[in-house]
C-alpha positions in Angstrom: 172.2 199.8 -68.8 168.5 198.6 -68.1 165.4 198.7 -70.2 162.4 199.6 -69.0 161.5 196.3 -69.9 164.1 194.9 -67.3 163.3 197.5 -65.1 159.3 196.7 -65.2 159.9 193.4 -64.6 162.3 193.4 -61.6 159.4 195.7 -59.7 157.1 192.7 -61.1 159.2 190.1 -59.7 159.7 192.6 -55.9 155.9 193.2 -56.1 154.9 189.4 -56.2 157.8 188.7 -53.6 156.0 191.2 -51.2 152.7 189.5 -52.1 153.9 186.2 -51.3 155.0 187.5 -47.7 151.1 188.7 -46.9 150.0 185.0 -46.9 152.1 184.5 -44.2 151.7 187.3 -41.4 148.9 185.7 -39.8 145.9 186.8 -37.9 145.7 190.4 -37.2 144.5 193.0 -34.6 144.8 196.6 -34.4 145.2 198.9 -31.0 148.1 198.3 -28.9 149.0 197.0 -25.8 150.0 198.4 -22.6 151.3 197.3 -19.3 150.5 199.1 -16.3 150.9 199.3 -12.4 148.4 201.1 -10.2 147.8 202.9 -7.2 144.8 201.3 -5.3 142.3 203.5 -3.4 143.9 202.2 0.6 145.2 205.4 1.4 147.6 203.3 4.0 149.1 201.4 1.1 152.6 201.5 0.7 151.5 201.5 -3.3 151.1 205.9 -2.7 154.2 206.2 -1.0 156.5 203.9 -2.9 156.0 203.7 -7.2 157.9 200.1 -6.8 155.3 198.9 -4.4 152.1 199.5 -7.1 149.6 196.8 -8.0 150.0 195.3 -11.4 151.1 194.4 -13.7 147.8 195.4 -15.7 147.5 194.7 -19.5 144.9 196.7 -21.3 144.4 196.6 -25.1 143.6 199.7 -26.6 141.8 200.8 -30.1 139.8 202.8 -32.2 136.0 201.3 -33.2 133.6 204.2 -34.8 135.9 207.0 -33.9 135.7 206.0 -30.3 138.6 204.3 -28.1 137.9 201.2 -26.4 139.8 199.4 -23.9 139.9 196.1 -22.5 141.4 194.7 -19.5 143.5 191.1 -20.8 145.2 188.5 -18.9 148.9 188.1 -19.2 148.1 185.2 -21.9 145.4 187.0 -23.9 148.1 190.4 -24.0 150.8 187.9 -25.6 148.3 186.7 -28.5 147.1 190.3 -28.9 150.7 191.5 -29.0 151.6 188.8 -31.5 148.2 190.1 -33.6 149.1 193.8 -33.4 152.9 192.8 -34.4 151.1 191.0 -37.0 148.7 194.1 -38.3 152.0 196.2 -38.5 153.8 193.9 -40.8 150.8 193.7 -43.2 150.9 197.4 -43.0 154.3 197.8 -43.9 154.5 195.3 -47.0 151.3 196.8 -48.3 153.2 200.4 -48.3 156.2 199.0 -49.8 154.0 197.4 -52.5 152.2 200.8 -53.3 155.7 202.0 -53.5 156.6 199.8 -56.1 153.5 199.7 -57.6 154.2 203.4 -58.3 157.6 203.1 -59.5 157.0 200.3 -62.1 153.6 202.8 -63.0 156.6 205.5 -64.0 158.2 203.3 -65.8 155.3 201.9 -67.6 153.8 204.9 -68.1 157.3 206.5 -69.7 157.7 203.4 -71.9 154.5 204.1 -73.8 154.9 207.4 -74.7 
């Protein structure tokens, strides 16, 4: 059966494993992505008629800044790197809940040992 030695330590050794990941997820950007196809304002065009026949694709990146959304129009290129970014953003998010989780756990354990 563990200690809660043993057990503190192998949430040590998961927590700096997790910390070690963070140095590599690379640049980050918030919002998401989206691509789109219009309708233009011709009323003649076969884009109101036919949904396959719409303009686009479109790629607009889309976030929060002060409570406010903002969105910006990207080229095909610039809405791969911002993808990337955002994928990025997600992963930090993720490691840095799993290391709260841990964090906890091992804090139970510590906090049990010294009573």
């Amino acid at each position: 059966m563990a200690t809660a030695r043993d057990e503190l330590a192998a949430y040590e050794r998961r927590y700096r494993e997790l910390a070690l990941e963070l140095s590599d997820v690379g640049m980050i950007q918030a919002g998401s992505v989206t691509r789109r196809f219009t309708r233009c304002g011709s009323p003649g065009c076969q884009c109101h008629t036919d949904a396959s026949k719409r303009h686009g694709p479109y790629f607009q990146w889309t976030t929060k800044v002060e409570n406010k959304t903002v969105t910006k129009t990207l080229s095909e290129k610039e809405a791969e790197i911002y993808q990337e970014w955002i994928a990025n953003d997600r992963r930090l998010r993720a490691l840095v809940k799993e290391m709260r989780e841990v964090a906890a756990k091992a804090l139970s354990v510590k906090l049990a040992d010294e009573k």
